[in-house]
C-alpha positions as CSV (number, residue, x, y, z in Angstrom):
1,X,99.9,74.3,87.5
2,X,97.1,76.6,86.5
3,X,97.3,79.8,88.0
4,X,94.4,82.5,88.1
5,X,93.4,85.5,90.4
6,X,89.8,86.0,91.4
7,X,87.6,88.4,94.1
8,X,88.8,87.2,98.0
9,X,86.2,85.5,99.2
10,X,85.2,85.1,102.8
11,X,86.3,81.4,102.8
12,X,90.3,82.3,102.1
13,X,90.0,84.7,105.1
14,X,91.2,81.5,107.2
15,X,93.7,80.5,104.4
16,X,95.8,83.5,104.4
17,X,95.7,83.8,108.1
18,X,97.7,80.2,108.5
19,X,99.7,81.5,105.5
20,X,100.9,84.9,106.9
21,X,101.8,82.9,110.6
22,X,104.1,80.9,109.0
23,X,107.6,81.5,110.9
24,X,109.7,80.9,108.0
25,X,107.8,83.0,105.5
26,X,106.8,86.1,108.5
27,X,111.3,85.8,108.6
28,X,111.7,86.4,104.3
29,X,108.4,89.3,104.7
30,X,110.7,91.0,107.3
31,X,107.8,93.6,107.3
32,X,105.0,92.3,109.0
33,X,102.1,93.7,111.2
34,X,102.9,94.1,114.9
35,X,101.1,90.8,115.6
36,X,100.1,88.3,112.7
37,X,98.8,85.9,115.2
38,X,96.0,88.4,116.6
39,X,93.2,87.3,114.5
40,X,91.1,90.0,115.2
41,X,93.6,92.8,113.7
42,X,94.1,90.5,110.9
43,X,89.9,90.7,110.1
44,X,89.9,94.5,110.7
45,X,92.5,94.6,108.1
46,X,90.9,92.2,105.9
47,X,87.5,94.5,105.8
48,X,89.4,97.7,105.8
49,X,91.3,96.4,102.2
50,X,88.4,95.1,101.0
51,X,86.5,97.9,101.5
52,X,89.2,100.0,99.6
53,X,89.7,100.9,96.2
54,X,92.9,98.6,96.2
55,X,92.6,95.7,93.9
56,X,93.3,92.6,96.2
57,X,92.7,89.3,94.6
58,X,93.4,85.7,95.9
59,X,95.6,83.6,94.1
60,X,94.6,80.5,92.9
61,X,96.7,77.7,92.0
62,X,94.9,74.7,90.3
63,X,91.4,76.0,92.0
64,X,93.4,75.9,95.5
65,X,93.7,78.6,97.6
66,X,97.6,79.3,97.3
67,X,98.0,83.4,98.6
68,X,97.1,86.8,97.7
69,X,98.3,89.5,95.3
70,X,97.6,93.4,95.6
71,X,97.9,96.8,93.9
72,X,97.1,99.4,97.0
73,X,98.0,103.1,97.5
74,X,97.6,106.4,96.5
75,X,97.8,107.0,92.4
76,X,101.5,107.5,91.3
77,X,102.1,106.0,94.3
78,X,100.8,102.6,94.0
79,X,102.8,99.3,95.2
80,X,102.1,95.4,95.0
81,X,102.3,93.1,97.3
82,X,101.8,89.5,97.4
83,X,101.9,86.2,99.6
84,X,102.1,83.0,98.2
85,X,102.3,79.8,100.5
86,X,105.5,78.5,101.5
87,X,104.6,75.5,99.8
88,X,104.5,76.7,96.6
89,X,107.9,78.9,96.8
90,X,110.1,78.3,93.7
91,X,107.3,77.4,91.2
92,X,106.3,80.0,89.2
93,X,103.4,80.8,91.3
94,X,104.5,84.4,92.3
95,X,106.0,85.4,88.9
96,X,102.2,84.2,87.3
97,X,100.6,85.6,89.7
98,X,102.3,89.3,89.3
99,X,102.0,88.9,85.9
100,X,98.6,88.4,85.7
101,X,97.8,91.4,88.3
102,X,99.8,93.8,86.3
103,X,97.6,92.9,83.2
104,X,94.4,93.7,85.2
105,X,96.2,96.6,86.8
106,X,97.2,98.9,84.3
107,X,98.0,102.3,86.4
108,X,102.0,103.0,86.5
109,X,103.9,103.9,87.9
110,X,104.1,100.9,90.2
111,X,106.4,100.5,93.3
112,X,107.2,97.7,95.3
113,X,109.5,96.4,98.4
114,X,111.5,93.8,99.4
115,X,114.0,92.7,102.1
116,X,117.3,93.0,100.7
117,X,118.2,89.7,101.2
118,X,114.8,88.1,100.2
119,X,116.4,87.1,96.9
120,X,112.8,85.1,95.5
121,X,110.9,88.2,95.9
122,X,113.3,89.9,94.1
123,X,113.7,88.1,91.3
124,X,109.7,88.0,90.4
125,X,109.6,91.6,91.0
126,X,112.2,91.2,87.9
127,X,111.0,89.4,86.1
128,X,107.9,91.2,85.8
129,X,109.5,94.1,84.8
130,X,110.1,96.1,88.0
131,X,113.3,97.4,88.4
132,X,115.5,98.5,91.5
133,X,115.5,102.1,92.1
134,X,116.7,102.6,95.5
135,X,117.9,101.6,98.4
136,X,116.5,102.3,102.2
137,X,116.7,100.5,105.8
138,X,114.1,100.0,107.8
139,X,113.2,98.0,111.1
140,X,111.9,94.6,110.5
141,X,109.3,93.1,113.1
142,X,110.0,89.5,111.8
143,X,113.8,89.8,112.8
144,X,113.3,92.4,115.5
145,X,116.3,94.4,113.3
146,X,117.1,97.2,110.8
147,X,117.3,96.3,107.8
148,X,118.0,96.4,104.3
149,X,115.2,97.0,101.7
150,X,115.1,97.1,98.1
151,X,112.6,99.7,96.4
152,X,111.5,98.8,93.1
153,X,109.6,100.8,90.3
154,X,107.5,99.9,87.0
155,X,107.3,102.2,84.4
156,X,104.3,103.4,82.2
């Protein structure tokens, strides 16, 4: 599969929006927004990032629609994030994806976040280079709990 980043267009609004309300990938985020099913905070959000300086691209898999990818934050204090379909878990897709926003993104330090027990996310941060740097708990929407996170850094 062909995998390529691009500017988020209107049209994937809808896309990520059935991606990020999927129960079994809003569980593995743990850290969600207090409601991903109100489309109307999900739109204000949408325009606010766009808007931004963060670079937020939609990831494209094949010339599908298959998630997002982001670099957002303060300098020095810049983190990624990323959503890839459910679908497409355990295919390379995240770990091409990163990749390929790191090389456009070439500020670091970089910092990212994952559920402790979210082993996927874990391992692409890896891969692409990130490495573990602390530890901290914090309460998860998705499982209503405190828990576990991983913080992650990227060198210069």
């Amino acid at each position: 599969m062909h995998i390529a980043l691009r500017e988020v267009h209107d049209s994937d609004l809808p896309v990520f929006f059935r991606q990020m309300n999927d129960p079994e990938a809003l569980r593995m985020a743990a850290f969600i927004p207090p409601d991903p099913a109100d489309r109307d905070a999900f739109t204000t959000h949408w325009q606010t990032i766009r808007r931004s300086r963060d670079v937020v691209r939609t990831i494209l898999g094949d010339g599908d629609v298959i998630g997002s990818a982001a670099v957002y934050g303060d300098p020095g204090e810049r983190e990624v994030t990323y959503w890839v379909d459910r679908a497409y878990w355990g295919k390379g897709v995240a770990t091409a994806a990163l990749r390929a926003l790191l090389a456009e993104v070439t500020d670091r330090p970089l910092y990212a976040r994952a559920a402790a027990d979210n082993t996927g996310s874990l391992r692409v941060l890896e891969k692409c280079g990130f490495e573990r740097s602390a530890h901290a708990r914090g309460f998860a929407r998705a499982r209503g709990e405190v828990i576990e996170e991983v913080v992650l850094h990227l060198a210069g």
